[in-house]
C-alpha positions in Angstrom: -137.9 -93.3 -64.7 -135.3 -92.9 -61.8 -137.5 -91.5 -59.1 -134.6 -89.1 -58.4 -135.1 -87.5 -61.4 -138.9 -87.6 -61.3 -138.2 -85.6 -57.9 -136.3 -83.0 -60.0 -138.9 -83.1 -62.7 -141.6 -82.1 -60.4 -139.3 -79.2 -59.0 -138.5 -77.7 -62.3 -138.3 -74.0 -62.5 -139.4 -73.9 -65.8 -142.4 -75.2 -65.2 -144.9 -72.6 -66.1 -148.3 -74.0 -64.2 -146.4 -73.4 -60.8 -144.0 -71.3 -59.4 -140.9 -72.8 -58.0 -140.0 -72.7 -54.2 -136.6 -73.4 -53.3 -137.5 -74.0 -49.4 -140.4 -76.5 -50.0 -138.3 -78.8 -52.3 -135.0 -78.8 -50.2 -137.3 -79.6 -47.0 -138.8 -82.7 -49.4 -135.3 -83.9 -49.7 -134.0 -83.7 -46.8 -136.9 -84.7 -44.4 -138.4 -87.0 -47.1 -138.9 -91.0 -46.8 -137.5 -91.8 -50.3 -134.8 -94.1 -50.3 -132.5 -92.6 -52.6 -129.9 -94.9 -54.6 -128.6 -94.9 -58.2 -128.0 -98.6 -58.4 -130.1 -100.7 -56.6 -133.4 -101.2 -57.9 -136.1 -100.1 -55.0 -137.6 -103.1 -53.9 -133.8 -104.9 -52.5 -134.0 -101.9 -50.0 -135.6 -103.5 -46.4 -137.7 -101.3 -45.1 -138.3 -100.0 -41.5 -140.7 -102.9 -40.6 -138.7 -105.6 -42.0 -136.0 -104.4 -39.7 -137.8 -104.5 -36.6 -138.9 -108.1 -37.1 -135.3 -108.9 -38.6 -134.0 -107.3 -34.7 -136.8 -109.3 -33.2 -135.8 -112.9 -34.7 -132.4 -112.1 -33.7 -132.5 -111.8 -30.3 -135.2 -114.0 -29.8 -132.8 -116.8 -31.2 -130.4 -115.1 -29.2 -132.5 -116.0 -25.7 -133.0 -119.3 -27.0 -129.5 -119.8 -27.2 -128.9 -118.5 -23.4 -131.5 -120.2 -22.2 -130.1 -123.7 -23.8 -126.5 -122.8 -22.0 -128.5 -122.4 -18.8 -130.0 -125.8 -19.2 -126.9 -127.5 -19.9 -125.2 -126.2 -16.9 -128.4 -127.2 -14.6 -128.2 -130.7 -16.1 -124.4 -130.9 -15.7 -124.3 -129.9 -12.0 -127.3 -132.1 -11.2 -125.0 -135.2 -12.6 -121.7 -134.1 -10.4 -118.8 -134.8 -11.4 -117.6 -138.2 -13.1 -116.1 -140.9 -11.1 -113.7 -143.4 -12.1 -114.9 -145.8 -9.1 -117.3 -148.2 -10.1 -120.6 -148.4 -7.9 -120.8 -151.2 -4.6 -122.1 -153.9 -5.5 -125.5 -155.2 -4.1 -125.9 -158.6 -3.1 -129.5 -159.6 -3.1 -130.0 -162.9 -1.2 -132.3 -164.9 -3.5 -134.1 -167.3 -1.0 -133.8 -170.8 -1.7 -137.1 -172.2 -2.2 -137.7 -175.2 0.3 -139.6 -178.5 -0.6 -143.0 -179.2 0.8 -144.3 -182.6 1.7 -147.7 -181.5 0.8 -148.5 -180.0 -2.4 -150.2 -176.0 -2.2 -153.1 -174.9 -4.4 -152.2 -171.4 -3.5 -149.5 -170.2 -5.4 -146.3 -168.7 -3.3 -146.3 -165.2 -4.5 -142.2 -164.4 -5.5 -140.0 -161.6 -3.8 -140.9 -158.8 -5.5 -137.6 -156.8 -5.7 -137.6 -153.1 -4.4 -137.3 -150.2 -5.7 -136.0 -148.6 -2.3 -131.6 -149.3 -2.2 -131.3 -151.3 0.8 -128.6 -150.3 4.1 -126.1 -152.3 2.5 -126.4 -150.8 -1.0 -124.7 -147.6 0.9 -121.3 -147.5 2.5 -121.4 -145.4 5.5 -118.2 -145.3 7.2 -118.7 -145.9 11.2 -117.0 -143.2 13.4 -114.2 -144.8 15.6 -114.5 -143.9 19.0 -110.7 -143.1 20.6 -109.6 -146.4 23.0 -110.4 -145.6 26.7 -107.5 -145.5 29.1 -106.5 -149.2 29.9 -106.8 -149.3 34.3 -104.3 -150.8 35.6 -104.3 -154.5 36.5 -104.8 -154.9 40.3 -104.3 -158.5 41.3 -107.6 -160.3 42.6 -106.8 -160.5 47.0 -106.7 -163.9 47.8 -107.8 -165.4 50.7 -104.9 -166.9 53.1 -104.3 -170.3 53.0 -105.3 -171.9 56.1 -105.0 -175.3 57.9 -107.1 -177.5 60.5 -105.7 -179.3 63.7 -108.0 -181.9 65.1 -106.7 -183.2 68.3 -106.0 -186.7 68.9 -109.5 -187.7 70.3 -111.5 -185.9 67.3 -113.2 -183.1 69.6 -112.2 -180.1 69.5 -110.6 -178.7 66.2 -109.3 -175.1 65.3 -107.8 -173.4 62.1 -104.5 -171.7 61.7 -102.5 -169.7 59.0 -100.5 -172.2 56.6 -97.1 -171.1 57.5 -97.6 -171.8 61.6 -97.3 -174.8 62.7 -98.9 -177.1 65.6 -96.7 -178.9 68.7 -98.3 -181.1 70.8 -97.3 -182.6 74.3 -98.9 -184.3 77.4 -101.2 -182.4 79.4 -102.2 -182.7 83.4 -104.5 -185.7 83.4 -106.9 -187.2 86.3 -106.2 -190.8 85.7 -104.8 -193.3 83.1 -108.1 -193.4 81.3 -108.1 -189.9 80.5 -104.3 -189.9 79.8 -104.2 -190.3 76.4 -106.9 -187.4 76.0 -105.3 -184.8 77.9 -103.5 -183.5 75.2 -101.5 -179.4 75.0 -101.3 -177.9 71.7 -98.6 -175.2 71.4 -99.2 -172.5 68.2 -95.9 -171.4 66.1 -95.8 -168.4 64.3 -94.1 -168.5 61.0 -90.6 -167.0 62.8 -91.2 -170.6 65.5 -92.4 -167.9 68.4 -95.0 -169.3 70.5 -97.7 -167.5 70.1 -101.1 -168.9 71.6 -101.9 -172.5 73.2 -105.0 -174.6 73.1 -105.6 -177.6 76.0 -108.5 -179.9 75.0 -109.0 -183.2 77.4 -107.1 -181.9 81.0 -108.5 -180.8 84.2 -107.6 -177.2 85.6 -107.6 -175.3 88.7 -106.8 -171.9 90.1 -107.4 -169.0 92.7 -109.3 -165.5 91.3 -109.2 -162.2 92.3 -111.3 -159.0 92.5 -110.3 -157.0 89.5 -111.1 -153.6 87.6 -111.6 -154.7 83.9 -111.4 -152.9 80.6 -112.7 -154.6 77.5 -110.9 -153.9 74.0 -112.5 -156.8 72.2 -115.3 -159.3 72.5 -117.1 -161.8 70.1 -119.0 -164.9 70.5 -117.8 -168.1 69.6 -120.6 -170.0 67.9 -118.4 -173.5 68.0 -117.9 -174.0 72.0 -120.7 -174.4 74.2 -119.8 -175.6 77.7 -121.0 -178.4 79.6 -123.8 -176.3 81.3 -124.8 -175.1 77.9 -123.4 -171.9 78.5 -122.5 -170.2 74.9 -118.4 -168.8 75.1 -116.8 -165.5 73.9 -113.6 -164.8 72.8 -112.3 -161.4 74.4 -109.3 -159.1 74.3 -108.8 -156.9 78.1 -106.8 -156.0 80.7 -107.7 -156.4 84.3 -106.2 -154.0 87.3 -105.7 -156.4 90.6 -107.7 -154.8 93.5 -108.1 -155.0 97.4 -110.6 -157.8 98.1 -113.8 -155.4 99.3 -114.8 -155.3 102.9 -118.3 -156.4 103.7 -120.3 -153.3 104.1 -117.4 -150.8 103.3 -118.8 -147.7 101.8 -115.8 -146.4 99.8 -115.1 -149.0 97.0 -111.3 -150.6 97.1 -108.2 -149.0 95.4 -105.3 -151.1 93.9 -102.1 -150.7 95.3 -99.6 -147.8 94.1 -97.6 -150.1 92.1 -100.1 -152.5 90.8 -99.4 -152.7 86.8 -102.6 -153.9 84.3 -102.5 -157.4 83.2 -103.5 -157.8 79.5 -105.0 -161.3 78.4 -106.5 -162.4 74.8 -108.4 -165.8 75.7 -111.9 -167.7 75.5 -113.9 -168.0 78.3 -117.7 -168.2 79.1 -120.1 -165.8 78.1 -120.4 -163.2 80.5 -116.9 -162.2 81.9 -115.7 -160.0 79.1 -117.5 -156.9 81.1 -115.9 -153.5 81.9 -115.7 -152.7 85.6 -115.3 -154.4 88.7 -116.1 -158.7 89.0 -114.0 -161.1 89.9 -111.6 -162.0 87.6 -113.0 -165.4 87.3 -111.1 -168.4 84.9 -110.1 -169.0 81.3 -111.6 -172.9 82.1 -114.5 -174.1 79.8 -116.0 -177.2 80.9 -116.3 -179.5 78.5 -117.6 -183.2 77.8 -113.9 -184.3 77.6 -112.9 -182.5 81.0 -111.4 -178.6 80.5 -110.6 -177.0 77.2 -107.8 -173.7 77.4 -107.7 -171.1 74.6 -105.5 -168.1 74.5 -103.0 -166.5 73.5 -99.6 -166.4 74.9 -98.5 -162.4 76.1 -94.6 -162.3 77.3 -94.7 -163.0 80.8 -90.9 -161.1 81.5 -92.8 -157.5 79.9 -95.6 -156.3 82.3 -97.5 -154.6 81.4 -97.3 -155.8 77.6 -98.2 -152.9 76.1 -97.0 -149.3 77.8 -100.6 -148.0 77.5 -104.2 -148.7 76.6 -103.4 -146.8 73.4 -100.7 -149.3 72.4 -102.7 -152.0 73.1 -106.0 -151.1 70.6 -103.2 -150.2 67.8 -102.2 -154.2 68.1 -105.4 -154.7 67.5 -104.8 -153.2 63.9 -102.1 -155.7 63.2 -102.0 -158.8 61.1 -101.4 -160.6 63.6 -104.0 -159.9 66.2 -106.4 -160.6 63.3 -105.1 -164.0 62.4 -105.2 -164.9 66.5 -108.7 -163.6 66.5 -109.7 -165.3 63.8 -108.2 -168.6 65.2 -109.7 -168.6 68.3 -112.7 -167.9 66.7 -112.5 -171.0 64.6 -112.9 -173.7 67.8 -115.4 -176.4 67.9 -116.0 -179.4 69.6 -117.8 -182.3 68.1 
């Protein structure tokens, strides 16, 4: 029977074992867990539990499916993205396996390869550093060129800058033996000026003086000894002509008002390039071969030759008081 109408049936008024009650039987209805339904049969009608595990399948599938989309974006970002570029290649140097005279009962183990990508499996670009400032160039200094007179007899021998040149004449002599010896050198500058003089082989003479002296310049030179064996210094000074002293006079001598200093440049024996009062003694070395003269040549028609002391230590910053110096410096005998 239609369980609708069995729920009418049991309602009916007419009923006479009960008494009906309107209240009760609408409450039953309406409150009631009948399924109602006039065309499906009962049991096609899911009930309340089959829903709940019907809702619980369905999203459990549901966080399957979420959980799969996660994973597949995981995988794909681990992967990056595809490149077109195919991977370096590796070069893996096989060793060449050398002969041996005498046969091993131990086996060579092999190269085991490894599992580790070697430095040149990996491309790593190197960072170029930005070129330095080029310096300029500077030209290396080069030494002047320099050239070596030997007089006639082989003695005595001096250096000089390329561009002078050397004249040479007849000096004073004692006899005909020592004639051909006696030889004057004269020094040119580049511009022909004589500029210095060297006698090697003549014999010399000469008065001397009392004299104030001031040193500029002094240095030994280590190629002229005299005949004594007295060492000789080259020497740059100026000497102020005084009174010949008095025996005994107490006050020491004056030069005269008009008396101008007298500069000279020349080698002479160790010991006269002194500041203060001496006599002025001679530019004379004695040597085996008779006298040797070295100095330079000062412009006799300009006393003094230089206006004032000052002047005369700025010549001595000049090129050409170094090339003298350095020429005088350069004598030897042998």
């Amino acid at each position: 029977m239609d369980p609708i109408k069995n729920q009418i049936a049991a309602i009916d008024p007419f009923d006479p074992a009960m008494e009906p009650n309107g209240e009760e039987a609408l409450h039953k209805m309406l409150s009631g867990s009948t399924v109602y339904s006039d065309t499906n049969p009962l049991k096609t009608v899911p009930s309340l539990e089959e829903r709940r595990l019907r809702k619980a399948r369905i999203a459990g599938g549901l966080l399957l499916g979420a959980a799969a989309v996660t994973a597949g974006v995981l995988v794909a970002s681990n992967f990056g993205p595809a490149s077109s570029m195919p991977a370096p290649a590796v070069t893996v140097d096989t060793p060449t396996p050398t002969a041996s005279a005498t046969a091993s009962a131990t086996p060579t183990p092999s190269a085991t390869p490894s599992a580790t990508p070697t430095a040149a499996s990996t491309q790593v670009p190197t960072p170029t550093t930005p070129a330095a400032a080029t310096a300029p160039v500077v030209p290396p200094v080069q030494a002047p060129t320099l050239k070596t007179f030997t007089f006639p007899d082989g003695h005595i021998s001096f250096k000089h800058p390329a561009d002078w040149t050397v004249r040479t004449e007849q000096a004073p002599y004692l006899s005909e033996e020592t004639k051909a010896g006696a030889v004057d050198a004269t020094i040119l500058d580049a511009n022909g000026s004589e500029i210095a003089y060297v006698s090697s082989g003549s014999y010399g003479g000469g008065t001397g003086g009392w004299v104030r002296r001031t040193v500029y310049d002094t240095a030994a030179v280590p190629g002229i000894t005299d005949i004594s064996g007295q060492s000789t210094e080259f020497g740059f000074a100026s000497d102020l002509i005084l009174p010949t002293p008095v025996e005994g006079a107490v006050t020491p001598a004056e030069p005269a008002p008009d008396i101008r200093p007298y500069y000279f440049m020349d080698v002479r024996v160790a010991g006269e390039f002194k500041n203060g009062e001496m006599g002025s003694g001679a530019r004379l070395v004695r040597m085996p071969n008779l006298f040797m003269i070295a100095a330079v040549n000062f412009d006799i028609n300009k006393q003094p030759t230089f206006a004032t002391p000052a002047a005369a230590k700025a010549w001595m910053g000049t090129q050409q008081y170094a090339q003298l110096k350095a020429m005088l410096l350069s004598l030897s005998y042998k």
